[in-house]
N, C-alpha and C positions, 0 to 999 in steps of 0.2 A: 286406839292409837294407830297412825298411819305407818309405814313400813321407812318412812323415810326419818322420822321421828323416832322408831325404836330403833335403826341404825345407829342416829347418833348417840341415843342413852348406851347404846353396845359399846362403842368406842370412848365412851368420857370412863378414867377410871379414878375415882377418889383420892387414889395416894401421889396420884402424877402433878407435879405442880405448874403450872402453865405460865411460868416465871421465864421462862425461855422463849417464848413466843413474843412476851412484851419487853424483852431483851431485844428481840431480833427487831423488833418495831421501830424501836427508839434508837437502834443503833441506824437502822436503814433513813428513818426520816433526817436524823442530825446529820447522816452522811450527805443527804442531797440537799439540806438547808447548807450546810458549807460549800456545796459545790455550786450552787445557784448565787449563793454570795462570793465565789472566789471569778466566779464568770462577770457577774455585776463589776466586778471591782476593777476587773479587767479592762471589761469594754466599756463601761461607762462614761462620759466627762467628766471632768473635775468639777462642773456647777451644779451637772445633779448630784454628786454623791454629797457637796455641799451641803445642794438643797434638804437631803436626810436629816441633817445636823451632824453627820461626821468632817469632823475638820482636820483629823490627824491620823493619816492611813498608809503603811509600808510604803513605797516608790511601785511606780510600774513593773520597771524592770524585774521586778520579783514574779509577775504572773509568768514571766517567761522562764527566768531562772530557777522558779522551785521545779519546774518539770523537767527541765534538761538535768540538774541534779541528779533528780527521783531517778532517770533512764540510766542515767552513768553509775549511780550506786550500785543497779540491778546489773548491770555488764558487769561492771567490776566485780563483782560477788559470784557470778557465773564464772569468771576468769581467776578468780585467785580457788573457787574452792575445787576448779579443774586442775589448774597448777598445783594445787596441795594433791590431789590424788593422785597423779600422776608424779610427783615429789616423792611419797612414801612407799610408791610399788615397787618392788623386788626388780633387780635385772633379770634376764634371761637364765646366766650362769649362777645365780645364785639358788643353792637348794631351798629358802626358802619358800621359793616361784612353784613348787612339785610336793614339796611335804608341810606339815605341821605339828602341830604339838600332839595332836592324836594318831600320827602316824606306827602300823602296826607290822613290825615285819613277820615273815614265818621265822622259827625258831631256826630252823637246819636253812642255812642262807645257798645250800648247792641242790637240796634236795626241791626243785622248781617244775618237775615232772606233771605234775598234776593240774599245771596251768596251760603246759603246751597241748594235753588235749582236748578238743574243743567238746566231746560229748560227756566228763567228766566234771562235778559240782567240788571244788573242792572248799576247803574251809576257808571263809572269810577273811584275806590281809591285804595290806597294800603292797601291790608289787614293785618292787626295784625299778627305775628305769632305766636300766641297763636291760634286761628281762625282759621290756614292755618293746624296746627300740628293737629288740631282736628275734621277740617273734612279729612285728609288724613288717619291717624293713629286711631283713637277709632273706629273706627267699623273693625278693624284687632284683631284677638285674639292674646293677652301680649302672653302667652305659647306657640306660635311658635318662638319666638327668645329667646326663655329659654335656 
């Protein structure tokens, strides 16, 4: 046996079933059989698609209008499911914008010592934001954002 021949006995395995590949077949060729028939349909004459023996076929104006449709659903769909997210986010002043359901504070809410130094690990919670605004922001001078 040739090396190219036992590659592919390496790669075929028994239990895989190749029911997706003539899926994918059938779905690709019906795709471009309707699209070479929505193009005929389109630009064709009336006397040839006659001459086929179809006598009774949607109006023209639909090869235009299914596509402009198709673009406006896909806008619209970008548009409303942008306006719905932006619809259900928090305001700024609302605490649920900073915390959640898993939020964990330290037990002693004054005892905060062990956050303000920076070489010190202490045990895992989420800090206040009052705590967070104060050690980032008061040792900045207010008069440069005047």
């Amino acid at each position: 046996m040739d090396r190219v021949t036992e590659t592919h006995f390496e790669s075929y395995r028994p239990g895989r079933s190749r029911a997706p590949e003539f899926y994918g077949f059938v779905a690709w060729t019906s795709t471009t059989l309707a699209f070479v028939l929505y193009i005929l349909w389109g630009l064709l004459p009336q006397e040839y698609i006659e001459w086929f023996g179809i006598h009774w076929y949607p109006n023209r104006e639909w090869a235009i209008l299914l596509p402009a449709w198709s673009i406006m659903l896909v806008i619209t769909t970008y548009l409303v499911y942008s306006s719905m997210a932006i619809a259900v986010t928090p305001s700024f002043s609302d605490m649920s914008s900073i915390t959640d359901n898993y939020t964990v504070f330290p037990t002693s809410p004054n005892n905060h010592t062990p956050y303000l130094d920076s070489s010190s690990t202490p045990v895992l919670y989420d800090m206040p934001i009052g705590l967070v605004n104060r050690v980032l922001y008061d040792s900045l001078d207010p008069k440069q954002y005047e």
